[in-house]
C-alpha positions, 0 to 999 in steps of 0.5 A, spaced: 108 277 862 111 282 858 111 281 850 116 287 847 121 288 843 128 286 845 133 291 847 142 290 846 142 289 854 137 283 853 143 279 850 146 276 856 140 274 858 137 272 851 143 268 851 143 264 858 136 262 855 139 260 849 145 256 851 140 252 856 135 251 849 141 249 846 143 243 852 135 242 852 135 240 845 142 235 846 139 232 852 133 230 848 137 226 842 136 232 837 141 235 833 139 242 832 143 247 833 148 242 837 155 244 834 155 252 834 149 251 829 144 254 833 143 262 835 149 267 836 149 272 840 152 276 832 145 273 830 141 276 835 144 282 835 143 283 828 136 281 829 136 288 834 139 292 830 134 291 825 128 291 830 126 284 828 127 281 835 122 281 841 121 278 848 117 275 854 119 277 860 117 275 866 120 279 872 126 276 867 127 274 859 123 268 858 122 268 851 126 270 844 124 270 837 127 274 830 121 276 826 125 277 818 121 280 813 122 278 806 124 272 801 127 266 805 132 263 800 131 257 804 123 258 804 123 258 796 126 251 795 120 247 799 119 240 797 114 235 799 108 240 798 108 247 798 106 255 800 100 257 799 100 264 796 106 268 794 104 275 797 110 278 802 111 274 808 115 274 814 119 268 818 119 267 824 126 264 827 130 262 833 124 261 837 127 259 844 124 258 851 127 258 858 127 251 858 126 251 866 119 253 864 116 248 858 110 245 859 108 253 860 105 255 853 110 261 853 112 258 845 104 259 843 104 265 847 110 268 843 108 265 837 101 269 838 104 275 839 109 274 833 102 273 828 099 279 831 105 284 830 106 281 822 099 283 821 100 289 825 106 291 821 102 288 814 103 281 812 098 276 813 103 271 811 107 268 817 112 262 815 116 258 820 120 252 820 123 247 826 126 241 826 122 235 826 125 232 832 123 238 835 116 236 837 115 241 843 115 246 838 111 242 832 106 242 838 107 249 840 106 252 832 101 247 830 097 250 837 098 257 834 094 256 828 100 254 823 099 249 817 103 244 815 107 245 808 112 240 807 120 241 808 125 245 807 133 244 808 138 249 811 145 249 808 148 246 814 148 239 818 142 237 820 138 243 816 132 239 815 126 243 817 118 242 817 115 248 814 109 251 816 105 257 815 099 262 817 095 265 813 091 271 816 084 272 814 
C-alpha cells in the first residue's frame, strides 16, 4: 500500500471512489453528502493544486483525503465543548475509502499517515469532523488516536458534524 500525494490524473479514479463512498452512505440511511453536497471533482482538484490532497493506492486508488491548513471558519463556532489549544492546525477532509474494501483499516490507515505529514509539515494540531451518522469513520478517527471535542455545523443540510482532535506530543 502506497501512501503519496495526489496527482491531476488521480481524479478519475478519486471520483469513481467518491461517487461509491457517496451511494455507500445513502445505502446505510445517512444524509451526508447526499444531494451534491459531497466532494466535487472542482473541490478535489483545488486540493491538488494546492498540494493538500493525498492517496492510498493499491495497484489502484483506495483512499482519499485533503489535509487544509489554516483556520477553519467552521471549526471556531464548536459548540457542546471545545479545542484544546489555540496553536496553528490543519483539518483533514473529504476523507473516503473504496467502499468495496471497509472493514480493511485503510480509513485508520489514511488518517495515520495524514497525522505524520501534519508533524512532518509543523503542526501538532490535527482536527477533523464526520457526521455523526457515520460510525465507520467515528470508529476509524477514534482508532487513530483523535479525542472527541463537541460539534460543529457546516452551512449546508445535514452539516452537523462531530469535531474531534489530535494533539501531537
Amino acid at each position: 500500500m502506497i501512501f503519496r500525494q495526489a496527482e491531476m490524473s488521480d481524479i478519475p479514479q478519486i471520483m469513481v471512489i467518491t461517487a461509491r463512498g457517496i451511494a455507500s452512505l445513502k445505502e446505510q440511511g445517512s444524509p451526508q453528502w447526499q444531494d451534491g453536497y459531497g466532494p466535487t471533482q472542482s473541490q478535489i482538484e483545488q486540493d491538488i493544486k494546492k498540494g493538500a490532497a493525498y492517496v492510498l493506492e493499491d495497484g489502484k486508488i483506495t483512499a482519499y483525503a485533503a489535509l487544509i491548513a489554516g483556520k477553519d471558519p467552521v471549526y471556531t463556532a464548536i459548540e457542546e465543548g471545545n479545542w484544546s489549544g489555540t496553536q496553528p492546525y490543519v483539518s483533514i477532509h473529504r476523507v473516503v475509502v473504496d467502499s468495496s474494501l471497509t472493514g480493511n483499516g485503510l480509513a485508520k490507515k489514511m488518517l495515520l499517515h495524514l497525522l505524520v505529514v501534519s508533524q512532518q509539515s509543523g503542526f501538532n494540531d490535527i482536527r477533523i469532523d464526520t457526521y455523526p451518522l457515520n460510525i465507520g469513520m467515528q470508529k476509524a478517527i477514534k482508532k487513530a488516536g483523535f479525542v472527541y471535542r463537541g460539534k460543529v455545523n457546516f452551512p449546508i443540510p445535514h452539516g452537523d458534524r462531530w469535531a474531534y482532535q489530535y494533539l501531537a506530543k
